[in-house]
Structures are given as structure tokens and as C-alpha cells.
OpenMM code with the backbone's topology and positions (N, CA, C; nanometers):
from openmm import Vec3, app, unit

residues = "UNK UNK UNK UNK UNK UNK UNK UNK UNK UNK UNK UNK UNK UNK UNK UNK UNK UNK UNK UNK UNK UNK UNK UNK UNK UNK UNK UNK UNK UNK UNK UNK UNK UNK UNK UNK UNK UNK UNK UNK UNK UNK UNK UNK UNK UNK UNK UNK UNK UNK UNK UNK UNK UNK UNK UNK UNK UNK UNK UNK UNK UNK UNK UNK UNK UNK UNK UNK UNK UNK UNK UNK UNK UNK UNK UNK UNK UNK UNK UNK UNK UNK UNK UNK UNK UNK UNK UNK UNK UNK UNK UNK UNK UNK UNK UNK UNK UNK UNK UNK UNK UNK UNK UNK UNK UNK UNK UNK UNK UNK UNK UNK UNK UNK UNK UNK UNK UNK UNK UNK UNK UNK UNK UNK UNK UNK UNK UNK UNK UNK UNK UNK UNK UNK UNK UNK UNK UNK UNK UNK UNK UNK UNK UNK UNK UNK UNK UNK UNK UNK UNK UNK UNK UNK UNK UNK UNK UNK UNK UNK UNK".split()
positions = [
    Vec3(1.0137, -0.1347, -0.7762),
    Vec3(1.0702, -0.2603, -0.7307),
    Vec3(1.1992, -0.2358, -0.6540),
    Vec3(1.2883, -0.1633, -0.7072),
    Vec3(1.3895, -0.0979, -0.6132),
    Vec3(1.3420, -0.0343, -0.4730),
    Vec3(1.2843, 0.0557, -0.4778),
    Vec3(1.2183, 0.0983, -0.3687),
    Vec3(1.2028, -0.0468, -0.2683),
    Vec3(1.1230, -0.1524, -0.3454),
    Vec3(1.1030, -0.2065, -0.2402),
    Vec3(1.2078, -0.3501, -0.1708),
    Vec3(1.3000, -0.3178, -0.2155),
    Vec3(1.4088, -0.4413, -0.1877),
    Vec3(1.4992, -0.3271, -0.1283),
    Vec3(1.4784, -0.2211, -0.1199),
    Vec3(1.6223, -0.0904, -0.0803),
    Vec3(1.6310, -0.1526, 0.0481),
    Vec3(1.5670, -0.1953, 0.1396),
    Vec3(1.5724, -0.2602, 0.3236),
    Vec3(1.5069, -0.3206, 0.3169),
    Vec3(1.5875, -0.4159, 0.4803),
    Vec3(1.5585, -0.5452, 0.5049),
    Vec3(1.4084, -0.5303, 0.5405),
    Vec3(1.3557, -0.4365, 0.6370),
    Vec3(1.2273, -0.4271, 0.6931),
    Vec3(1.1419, -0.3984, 0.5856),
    Vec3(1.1532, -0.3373, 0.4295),
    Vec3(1.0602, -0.3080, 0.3285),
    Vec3(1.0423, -0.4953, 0.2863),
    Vec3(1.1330, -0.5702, 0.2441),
    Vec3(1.1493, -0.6639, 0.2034),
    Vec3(1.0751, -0.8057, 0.2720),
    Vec3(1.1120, -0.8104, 0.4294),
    Vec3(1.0283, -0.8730, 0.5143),
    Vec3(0.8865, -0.8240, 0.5651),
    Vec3(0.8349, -0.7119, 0.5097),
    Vec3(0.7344, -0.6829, 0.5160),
    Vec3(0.6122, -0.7420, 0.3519),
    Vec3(0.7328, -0.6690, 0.2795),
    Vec3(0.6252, -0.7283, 0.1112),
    Vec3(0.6595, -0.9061, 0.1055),
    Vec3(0.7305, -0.9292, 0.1291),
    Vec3(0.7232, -1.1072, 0.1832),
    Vec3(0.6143, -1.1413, 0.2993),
    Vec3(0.5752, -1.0961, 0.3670),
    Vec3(0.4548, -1.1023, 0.4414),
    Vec3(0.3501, -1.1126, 0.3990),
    Vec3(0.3465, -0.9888, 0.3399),
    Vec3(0.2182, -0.9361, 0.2520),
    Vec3(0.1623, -1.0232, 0.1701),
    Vec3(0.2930, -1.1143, 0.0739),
    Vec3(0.2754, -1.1674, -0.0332),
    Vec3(0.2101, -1.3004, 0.0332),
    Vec3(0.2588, -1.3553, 0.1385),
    Vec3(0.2473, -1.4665, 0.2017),
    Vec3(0.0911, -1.4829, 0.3181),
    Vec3(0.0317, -1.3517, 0.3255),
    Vec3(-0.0683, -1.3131, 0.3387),
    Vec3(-0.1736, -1.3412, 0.2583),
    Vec3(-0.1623, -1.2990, 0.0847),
    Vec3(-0.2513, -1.2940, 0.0287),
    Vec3(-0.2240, -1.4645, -0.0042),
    Vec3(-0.1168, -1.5560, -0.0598),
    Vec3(-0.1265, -1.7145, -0.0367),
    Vec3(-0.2271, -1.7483, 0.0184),
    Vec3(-0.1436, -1.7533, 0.1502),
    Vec3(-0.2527, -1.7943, 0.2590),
    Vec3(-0.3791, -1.7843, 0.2410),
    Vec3(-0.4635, -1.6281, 0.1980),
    Vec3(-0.6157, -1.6311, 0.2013),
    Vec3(-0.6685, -1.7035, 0.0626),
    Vec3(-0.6200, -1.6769, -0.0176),
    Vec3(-0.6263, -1.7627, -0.1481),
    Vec3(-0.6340, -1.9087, -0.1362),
    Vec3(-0.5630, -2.0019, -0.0231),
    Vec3(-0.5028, -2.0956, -0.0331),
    Vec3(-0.6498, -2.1564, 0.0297),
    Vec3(-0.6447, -2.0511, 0.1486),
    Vec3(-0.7212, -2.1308, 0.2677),
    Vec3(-0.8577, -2.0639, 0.2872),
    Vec3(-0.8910, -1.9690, 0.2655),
    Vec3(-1.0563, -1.9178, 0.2187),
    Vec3(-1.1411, -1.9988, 0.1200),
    Vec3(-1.2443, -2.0603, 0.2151),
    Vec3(-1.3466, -2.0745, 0.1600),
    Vec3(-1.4648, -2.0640, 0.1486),
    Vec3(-1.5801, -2.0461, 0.1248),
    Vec3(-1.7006, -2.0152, 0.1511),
    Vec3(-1.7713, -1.9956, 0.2871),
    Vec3(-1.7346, -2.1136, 0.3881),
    Vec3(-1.7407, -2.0972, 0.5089),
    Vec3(-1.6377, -2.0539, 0.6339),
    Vec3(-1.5319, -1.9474, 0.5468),
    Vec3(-1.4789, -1.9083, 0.6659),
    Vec3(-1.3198, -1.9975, 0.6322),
    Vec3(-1.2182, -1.9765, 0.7371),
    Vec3(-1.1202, -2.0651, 0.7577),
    Vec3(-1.1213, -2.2017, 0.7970),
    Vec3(-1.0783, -2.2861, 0.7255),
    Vec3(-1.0452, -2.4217, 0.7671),
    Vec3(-0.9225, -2.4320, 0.8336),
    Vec3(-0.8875, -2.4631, 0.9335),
    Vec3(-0.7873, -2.5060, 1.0433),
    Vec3(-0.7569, -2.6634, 1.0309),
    Vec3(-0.7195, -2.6647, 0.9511),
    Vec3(-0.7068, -2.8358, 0.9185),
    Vec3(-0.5448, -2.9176, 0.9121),
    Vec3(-0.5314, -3.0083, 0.8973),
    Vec3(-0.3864, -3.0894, 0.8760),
    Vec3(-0.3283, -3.0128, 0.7822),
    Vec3(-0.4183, -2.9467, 0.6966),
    Vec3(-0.3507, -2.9303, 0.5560),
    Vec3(-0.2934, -2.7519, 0.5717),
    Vec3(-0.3597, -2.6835, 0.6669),
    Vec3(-0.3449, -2.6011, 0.6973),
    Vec3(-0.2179, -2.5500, 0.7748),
    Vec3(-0.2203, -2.6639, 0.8421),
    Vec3(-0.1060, -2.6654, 0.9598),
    Vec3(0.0086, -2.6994, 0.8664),
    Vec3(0.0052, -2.8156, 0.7998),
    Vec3(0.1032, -2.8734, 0.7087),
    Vec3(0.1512, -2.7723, 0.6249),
    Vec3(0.0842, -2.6606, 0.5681),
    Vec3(0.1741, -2.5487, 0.4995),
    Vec3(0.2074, -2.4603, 0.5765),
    Vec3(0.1648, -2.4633, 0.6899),
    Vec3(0.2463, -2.3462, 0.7885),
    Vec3(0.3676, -2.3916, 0.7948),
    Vec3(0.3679, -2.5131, 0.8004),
    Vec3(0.5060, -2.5928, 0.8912),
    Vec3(0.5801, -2.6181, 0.7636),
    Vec3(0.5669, -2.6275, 0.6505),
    Vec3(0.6235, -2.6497, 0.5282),
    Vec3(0.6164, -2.4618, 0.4722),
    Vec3(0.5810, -2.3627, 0.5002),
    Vec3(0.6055, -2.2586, 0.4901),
    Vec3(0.7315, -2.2205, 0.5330),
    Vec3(0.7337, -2.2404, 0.6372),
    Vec3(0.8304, -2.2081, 0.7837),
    Vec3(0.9790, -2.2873, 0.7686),
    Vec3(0.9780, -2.4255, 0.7391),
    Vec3(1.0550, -2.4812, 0.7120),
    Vec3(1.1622, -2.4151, 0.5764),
    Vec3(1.0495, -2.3698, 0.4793),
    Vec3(1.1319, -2.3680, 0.3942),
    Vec3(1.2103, -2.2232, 0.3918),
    Vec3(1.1409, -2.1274, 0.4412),
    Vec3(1.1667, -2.0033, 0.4904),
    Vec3(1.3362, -1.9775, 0.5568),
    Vec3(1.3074, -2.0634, 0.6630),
    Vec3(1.4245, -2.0881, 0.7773),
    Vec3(1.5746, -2.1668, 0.7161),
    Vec3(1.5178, -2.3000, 0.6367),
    Vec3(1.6232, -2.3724, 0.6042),
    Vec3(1.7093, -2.2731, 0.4650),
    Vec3(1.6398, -2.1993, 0.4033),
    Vec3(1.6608, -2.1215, 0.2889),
    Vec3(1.7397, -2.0058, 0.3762),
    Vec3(1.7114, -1.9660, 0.4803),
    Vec3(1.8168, -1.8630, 0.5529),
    Vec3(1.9384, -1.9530, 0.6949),
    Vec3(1.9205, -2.0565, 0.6512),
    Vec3(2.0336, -2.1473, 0.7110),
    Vec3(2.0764, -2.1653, 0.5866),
    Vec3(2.0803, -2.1950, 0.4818),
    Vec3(2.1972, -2.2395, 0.4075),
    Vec3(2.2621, -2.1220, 0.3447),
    Vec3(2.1660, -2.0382, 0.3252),
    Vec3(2.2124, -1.9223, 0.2577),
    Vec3(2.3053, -1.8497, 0.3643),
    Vec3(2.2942, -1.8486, 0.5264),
    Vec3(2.4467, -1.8285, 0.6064),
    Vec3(2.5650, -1.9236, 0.5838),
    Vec3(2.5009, -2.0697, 0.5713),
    Vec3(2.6418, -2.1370, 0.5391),
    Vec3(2.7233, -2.1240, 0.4217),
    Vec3(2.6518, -2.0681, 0.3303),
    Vec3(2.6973, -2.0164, 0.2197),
    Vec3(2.8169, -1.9158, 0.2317),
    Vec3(2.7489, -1.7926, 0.2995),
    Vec3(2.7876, -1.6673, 0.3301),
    Vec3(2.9739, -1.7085, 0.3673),
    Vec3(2.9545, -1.8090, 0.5135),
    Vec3(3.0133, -1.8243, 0.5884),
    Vec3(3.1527, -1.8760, 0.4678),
    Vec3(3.1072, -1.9802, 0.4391),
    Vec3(3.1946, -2.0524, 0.3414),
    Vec3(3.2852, -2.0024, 0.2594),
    Vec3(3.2201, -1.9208, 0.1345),
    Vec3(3.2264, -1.8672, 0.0284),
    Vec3(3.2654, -1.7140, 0.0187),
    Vec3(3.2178, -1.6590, 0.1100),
    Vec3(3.2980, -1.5041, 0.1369),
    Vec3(3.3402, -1.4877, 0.2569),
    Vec3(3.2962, -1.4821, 0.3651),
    Vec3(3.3502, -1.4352, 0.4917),
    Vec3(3.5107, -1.5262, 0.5155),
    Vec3(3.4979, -1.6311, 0.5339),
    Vec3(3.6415, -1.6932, 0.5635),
    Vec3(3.6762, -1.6896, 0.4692),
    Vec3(3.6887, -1.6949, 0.3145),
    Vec3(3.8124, -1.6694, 0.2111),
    Vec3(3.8486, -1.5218, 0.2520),
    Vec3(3.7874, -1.3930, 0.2562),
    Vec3(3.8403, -1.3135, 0.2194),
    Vec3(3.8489, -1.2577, 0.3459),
    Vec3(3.8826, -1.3094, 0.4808),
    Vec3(3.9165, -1.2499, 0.5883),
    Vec3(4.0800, -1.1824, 0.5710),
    Vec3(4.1530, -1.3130, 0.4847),
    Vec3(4.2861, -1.2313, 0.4204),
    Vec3(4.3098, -1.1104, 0.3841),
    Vec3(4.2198, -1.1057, 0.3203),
    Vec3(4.1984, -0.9773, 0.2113),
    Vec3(4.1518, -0.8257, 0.2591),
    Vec3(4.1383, -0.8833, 0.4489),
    Vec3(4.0765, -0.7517, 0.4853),
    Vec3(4.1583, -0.6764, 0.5930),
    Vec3(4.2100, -0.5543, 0.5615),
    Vec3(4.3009, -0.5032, 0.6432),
    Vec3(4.3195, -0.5349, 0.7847),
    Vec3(4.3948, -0.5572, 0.9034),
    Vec3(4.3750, -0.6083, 1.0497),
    Vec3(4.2691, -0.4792, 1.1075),
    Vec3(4.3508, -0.3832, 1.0377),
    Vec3(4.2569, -0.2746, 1.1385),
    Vec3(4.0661, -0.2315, 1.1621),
    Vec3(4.0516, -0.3147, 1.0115),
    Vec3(3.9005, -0.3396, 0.9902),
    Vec3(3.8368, -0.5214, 1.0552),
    Vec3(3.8708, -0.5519, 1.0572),
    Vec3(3.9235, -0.7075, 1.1286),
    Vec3(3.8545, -0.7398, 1.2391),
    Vec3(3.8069, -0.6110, 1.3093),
    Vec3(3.7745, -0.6179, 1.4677),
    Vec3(3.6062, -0.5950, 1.4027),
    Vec3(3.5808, -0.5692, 1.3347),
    Vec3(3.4491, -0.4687, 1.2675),
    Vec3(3.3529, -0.6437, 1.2360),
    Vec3(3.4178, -0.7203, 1.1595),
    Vec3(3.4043, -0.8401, 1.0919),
    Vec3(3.3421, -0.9426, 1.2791),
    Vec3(3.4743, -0.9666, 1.3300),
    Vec3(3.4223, -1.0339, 1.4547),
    Vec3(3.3626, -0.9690, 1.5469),
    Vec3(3.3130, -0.8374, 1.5788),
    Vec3(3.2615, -0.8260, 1.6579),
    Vec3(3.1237, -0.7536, 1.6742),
    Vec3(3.1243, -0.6891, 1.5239),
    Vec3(2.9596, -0.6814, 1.4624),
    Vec3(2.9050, -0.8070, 1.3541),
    Vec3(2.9658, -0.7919, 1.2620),
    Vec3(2.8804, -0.8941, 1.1525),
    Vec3(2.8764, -1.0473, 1.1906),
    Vec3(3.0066, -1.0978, 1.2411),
    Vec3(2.9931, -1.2498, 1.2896),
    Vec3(2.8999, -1.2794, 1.3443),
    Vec3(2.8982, -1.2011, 1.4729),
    Vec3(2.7656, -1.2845, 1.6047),
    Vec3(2.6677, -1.2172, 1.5217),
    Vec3(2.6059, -1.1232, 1.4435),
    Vec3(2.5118, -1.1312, 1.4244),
    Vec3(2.4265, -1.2443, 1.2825),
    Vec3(2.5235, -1.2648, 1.1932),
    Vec3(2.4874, -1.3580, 1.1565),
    Vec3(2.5156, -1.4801, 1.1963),
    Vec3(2.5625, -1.5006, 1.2981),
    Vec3(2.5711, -1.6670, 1.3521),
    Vec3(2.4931, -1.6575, 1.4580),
    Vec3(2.4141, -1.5702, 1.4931),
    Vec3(2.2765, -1.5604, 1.6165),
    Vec3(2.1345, -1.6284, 1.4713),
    Vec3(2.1274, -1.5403, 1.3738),
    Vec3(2.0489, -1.5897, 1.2559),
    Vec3(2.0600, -1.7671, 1.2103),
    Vec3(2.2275, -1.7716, 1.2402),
    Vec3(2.2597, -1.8938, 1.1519),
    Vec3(2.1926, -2.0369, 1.2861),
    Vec3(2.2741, -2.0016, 1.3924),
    Vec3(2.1903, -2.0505, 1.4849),
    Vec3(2.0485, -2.1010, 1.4913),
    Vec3(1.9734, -2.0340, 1.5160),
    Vec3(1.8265, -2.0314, 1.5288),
    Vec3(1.8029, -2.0676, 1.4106),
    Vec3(1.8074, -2.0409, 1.2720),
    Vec3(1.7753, -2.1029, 1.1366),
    Vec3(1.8233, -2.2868, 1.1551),
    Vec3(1.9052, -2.2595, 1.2257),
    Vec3(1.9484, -2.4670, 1.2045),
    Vec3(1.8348, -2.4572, 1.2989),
    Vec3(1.7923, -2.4197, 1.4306),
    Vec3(1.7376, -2.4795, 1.5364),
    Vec3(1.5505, -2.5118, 1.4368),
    Vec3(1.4805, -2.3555, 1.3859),
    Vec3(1.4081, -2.3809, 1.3542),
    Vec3(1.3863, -2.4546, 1.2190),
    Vec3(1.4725, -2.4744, 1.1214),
    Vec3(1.4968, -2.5837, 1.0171),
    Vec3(1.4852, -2.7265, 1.0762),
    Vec3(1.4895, -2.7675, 1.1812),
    Vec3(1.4643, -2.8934, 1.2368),
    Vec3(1.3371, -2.9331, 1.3200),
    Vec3(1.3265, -2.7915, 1.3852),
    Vec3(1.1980, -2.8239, 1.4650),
    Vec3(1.0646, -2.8186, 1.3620),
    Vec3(1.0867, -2.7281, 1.2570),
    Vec3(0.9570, -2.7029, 1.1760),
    Vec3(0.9796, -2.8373, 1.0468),
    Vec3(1.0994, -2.9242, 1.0326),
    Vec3(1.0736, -3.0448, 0.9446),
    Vec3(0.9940, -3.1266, 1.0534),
    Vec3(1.0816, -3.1468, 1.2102),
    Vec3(0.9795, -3.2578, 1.2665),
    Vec3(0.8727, -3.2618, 1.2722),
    Vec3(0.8085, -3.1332, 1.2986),
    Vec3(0.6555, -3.0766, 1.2858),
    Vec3(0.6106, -3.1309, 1.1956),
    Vec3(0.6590, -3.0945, 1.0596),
    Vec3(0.6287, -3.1232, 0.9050),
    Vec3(0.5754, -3.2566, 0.8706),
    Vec3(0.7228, -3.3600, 0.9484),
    Vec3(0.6862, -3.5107, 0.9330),
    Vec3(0.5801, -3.5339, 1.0355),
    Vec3(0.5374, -3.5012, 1.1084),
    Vec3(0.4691, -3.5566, 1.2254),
    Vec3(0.3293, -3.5050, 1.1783),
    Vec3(0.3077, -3.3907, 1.0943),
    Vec3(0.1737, -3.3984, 1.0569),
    Vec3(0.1383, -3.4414, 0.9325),
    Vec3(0.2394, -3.5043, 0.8573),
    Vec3(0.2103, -3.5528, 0.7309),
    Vec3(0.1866, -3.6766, 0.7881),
    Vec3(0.2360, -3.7540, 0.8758),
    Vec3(0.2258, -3.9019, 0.9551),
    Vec3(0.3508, -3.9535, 0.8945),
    Vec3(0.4523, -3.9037, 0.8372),
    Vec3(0.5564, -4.0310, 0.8329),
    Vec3(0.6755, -3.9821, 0.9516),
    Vec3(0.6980, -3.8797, 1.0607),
    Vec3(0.7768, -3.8973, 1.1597),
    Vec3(0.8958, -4.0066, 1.1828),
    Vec3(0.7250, -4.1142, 1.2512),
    Vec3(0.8262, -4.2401, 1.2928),
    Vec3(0.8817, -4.3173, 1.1806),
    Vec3(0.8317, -4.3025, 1.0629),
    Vec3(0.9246, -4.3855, 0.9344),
    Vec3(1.0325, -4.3351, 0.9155),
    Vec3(1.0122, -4.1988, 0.8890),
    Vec3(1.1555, -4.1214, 0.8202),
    Vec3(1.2467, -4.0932, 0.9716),
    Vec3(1.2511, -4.0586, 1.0770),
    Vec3(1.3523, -4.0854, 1.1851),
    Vec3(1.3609, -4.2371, 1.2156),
    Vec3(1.3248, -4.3573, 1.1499),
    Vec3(1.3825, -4.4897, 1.1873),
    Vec3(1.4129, -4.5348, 1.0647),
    Vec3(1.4126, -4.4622, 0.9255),
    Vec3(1.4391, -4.4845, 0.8132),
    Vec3(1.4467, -4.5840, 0.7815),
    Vec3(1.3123, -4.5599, 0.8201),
    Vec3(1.1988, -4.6852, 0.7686),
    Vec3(1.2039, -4.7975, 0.8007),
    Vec3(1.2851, -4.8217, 0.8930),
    Vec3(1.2945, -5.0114, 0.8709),
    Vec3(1.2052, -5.0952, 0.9878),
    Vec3(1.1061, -5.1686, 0.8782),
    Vec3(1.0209, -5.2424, 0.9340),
    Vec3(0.9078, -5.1826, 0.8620),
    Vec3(0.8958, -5.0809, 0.8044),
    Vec3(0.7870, -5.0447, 0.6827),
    Vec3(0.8332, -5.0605, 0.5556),
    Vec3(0.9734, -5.0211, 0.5026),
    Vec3(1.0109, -5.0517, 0.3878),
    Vec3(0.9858, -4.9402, 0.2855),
    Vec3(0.9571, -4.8311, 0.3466),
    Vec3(0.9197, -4.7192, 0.2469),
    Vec3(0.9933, -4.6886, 0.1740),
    Vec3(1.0445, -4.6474, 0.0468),
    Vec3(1.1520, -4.6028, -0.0116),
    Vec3(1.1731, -4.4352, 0.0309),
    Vec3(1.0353, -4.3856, 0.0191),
    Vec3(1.0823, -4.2506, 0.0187),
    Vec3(1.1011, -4.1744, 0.1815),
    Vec3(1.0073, -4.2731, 0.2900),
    Vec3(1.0689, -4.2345, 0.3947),
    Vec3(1.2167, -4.2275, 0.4612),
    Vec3(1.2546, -4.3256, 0.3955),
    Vec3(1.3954, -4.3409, 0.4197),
    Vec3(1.5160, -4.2711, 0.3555),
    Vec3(1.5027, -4.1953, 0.2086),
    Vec3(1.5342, -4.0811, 0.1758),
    Vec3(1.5249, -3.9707, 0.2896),
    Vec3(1.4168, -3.9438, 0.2969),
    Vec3(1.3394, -3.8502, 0.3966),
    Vec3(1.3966, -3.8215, 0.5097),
    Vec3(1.4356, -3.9819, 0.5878),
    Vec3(1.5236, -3.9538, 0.7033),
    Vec3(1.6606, -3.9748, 0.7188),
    Vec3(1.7255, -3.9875, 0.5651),
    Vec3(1.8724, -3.9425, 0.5741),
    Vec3(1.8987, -3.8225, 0.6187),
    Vec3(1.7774, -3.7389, 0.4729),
    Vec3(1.8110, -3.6025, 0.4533),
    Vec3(1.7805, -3.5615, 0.6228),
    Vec3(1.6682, -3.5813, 0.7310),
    Vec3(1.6379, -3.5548, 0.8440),
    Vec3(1.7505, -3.5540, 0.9154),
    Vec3(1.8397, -3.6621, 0.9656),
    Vec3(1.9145, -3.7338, 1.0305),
    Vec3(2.0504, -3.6401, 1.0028),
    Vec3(2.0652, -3.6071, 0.8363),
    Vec3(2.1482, -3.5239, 0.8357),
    Vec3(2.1418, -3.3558, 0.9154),
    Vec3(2.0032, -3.3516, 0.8930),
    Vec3(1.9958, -3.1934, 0.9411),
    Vec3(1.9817, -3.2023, 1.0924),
    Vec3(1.9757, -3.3059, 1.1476),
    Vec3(1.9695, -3.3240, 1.2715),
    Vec3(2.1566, -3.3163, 1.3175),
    Vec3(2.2217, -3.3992, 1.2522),
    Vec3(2.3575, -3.3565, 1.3240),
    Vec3(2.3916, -3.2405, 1.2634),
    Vec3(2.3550, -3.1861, 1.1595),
    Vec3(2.4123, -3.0492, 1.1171),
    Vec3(2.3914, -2.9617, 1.2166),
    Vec3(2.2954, -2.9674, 1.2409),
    Vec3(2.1833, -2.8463, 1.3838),
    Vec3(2.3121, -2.8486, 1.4916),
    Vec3(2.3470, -2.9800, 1.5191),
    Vec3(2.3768, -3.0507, 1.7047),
    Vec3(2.5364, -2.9789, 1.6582),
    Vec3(2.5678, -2.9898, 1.5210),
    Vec3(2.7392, -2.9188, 1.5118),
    Vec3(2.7077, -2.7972, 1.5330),
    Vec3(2.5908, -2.7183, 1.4862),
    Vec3(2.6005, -2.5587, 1.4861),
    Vec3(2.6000, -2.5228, 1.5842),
    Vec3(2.5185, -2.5712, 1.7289),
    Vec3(2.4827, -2.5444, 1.8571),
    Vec3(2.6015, -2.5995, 1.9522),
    Vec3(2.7135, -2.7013, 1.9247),
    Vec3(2.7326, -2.7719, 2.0345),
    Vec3(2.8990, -2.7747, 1.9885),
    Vec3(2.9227, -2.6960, 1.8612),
    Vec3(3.0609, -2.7619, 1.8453),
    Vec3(3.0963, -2.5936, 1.8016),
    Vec3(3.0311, -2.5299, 1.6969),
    Vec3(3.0449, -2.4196, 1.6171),
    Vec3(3.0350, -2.2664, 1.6839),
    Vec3(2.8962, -2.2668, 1.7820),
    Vec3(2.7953, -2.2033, 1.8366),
    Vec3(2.9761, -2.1843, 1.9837),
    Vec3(2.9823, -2.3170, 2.0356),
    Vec3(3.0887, -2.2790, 2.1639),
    Vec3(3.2345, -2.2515, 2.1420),
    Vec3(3.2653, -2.2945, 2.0217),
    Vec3(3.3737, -2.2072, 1.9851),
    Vec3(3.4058, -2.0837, 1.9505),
    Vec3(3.2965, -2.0455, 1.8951),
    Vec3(3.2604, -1.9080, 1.8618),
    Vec3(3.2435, -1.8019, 1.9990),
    Vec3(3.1917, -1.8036, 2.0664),
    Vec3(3.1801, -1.7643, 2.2303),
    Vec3(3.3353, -1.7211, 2.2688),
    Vec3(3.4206, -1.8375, 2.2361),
    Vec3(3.5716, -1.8689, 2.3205),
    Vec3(3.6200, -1.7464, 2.2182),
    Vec3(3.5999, -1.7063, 2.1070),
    Vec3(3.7234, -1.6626, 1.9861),
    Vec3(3.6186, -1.5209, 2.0033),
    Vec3(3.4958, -1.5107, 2.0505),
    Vec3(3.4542, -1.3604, 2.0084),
    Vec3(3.5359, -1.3042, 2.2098),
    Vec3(3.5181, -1.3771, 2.2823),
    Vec3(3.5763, -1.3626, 2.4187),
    Vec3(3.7504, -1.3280, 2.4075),
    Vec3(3.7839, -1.3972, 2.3595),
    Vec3(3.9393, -1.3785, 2.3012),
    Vec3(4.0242, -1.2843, 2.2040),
    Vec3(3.8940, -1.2641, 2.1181),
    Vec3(3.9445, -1.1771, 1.9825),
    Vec3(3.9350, -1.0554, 1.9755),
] * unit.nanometer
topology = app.Topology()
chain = topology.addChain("A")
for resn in residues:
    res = topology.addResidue(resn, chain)
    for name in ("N", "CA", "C"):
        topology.addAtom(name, app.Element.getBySymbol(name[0]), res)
């Protein structure tokens, strides 16, 4: 088990694997593959959860260790922090907000509640669509801060720093 968590590429490979055998389990049946709503719907609810689980787990990162303990880290190592590890996890953190949004809209749009949960609901009255498209609505401006507010400041301070 060590062996296989020692690297990232051993790790994203037996996560494959594992997500491989799901899949045929899930979706094998007597006649072959079904390509169906339901099919698509766990890709896109695969994917989603995949992505949003490595978007929060950077905002985490970001939060909770990297900016507290930038103090704590000598100036002369300082340059190491912004100009390898930052952009590369805020290229990850990036694209995780982008595909955390595109693979929920997907998600809602093949389950059929889309247009409920982005108009949160009103004029259907759903309770849970409208949950649905807080939580949406939220990850929708979370995304538009990472790309449009976070994403271009970052550019200016790795250009500067």
C-alpha cells in the first residue's frame, strides 16, 4: 500500500484502475454497454466530484498552510514558494473551479433540473432545486473570483515578485 501512494503517477493510475473496474461493474450488462442518461449522469457526477474535491482541497492548501506560514519561511527560500509551487497549484486550482462548474451544469442538465436549480426554482417551487441552485450560484461566483479577480492578480505579483 505504501508502494502504491509513494507518487502522484502510481496513485492517479490505481485511482483509474479502481474507477475502471466501477465503471464495468456499474455499467456491464449482458448485452454489452449501455450508453444511457444514467451513464452519462455518473460520468458527470464522477468528474464533478473528482474536480470539486481537488478545488477545495487547493483552497484549503491555500488558506490553511501556504499563506499562514509564508512568515515562517526564510526570504531566501521565498522565491522557491512563488515561482514553482504557487503557479503550479493555482494552474490545478484554476481549472478545478472551471471544471467543478462545467461538470455540475452538465450534471443538472442531464438529471433535467438545470433550468430549476439556476432560476432557483421560482415558478416550480421545488424545495430541493433551489437548495441546488444556491449551492450552484455559489460555485458559479466562486469560479468567476478564481478566474477574473484571483487568477489576474496572481499574473501581476508572479510578474513583479
Amino acid at each position: 500500500m505504501t508502494n502504491l501512494l509513494s507518487s502522484l503517477s502510481k496513485t492517479i493510475h490505481a485511482s483509474l484502475a479502481l474507477a475502471i473496474i466501477l465503471f464495468l461493474g456499474l455499467f456491464y450488462q449482458n448485452d454489452g454497454f449501455s450508453f444511457d442518461a444514467l451513464f452519462w449522469s455518473w460520468i458527470a457526477r464522477y468528474t464533478h466530484v473528482v474536480v470539486s474535491i481537488m478545488w477545495i482541497g487547493l483552497l484549503w492548501y491555500f488558506n490553511f498552510v501556504q499563506i499562514p506560514n509564508m512568515a515562517k519561511i526564510p526570504d531566501e527560500q521565498k522565491p522557491a514558494i512563488g515561482k514553482v509551487i504557487a503557479p503550479a497549484a493555482l494552474f490545478y486550482f484554476r481549472w478545478a473551479a472551471a471544471f467543478t462548474v462545467l461538470s455540475g451544469l452538465i450534471l443538472a442538465w442531464l438529471n433535467g433540473y438545470l433550468h430549476d436549480a439556476m432560476t432557483l426554482s421560482i415558478g416550480s417551487g421545488i424545495p430541493k432545486h433551489t437548495a441546488i441552485g444556491l449551492g450552484m450560484w455559489l460555485g458559479v461566483i466562486m469560479a468567476f473570483n478564481v478566474w477574473f479577480v484571483i487568477w489576474p492578480n496572481q499574473k501581476k505579483s508572479f510578474r513583479h515578485g
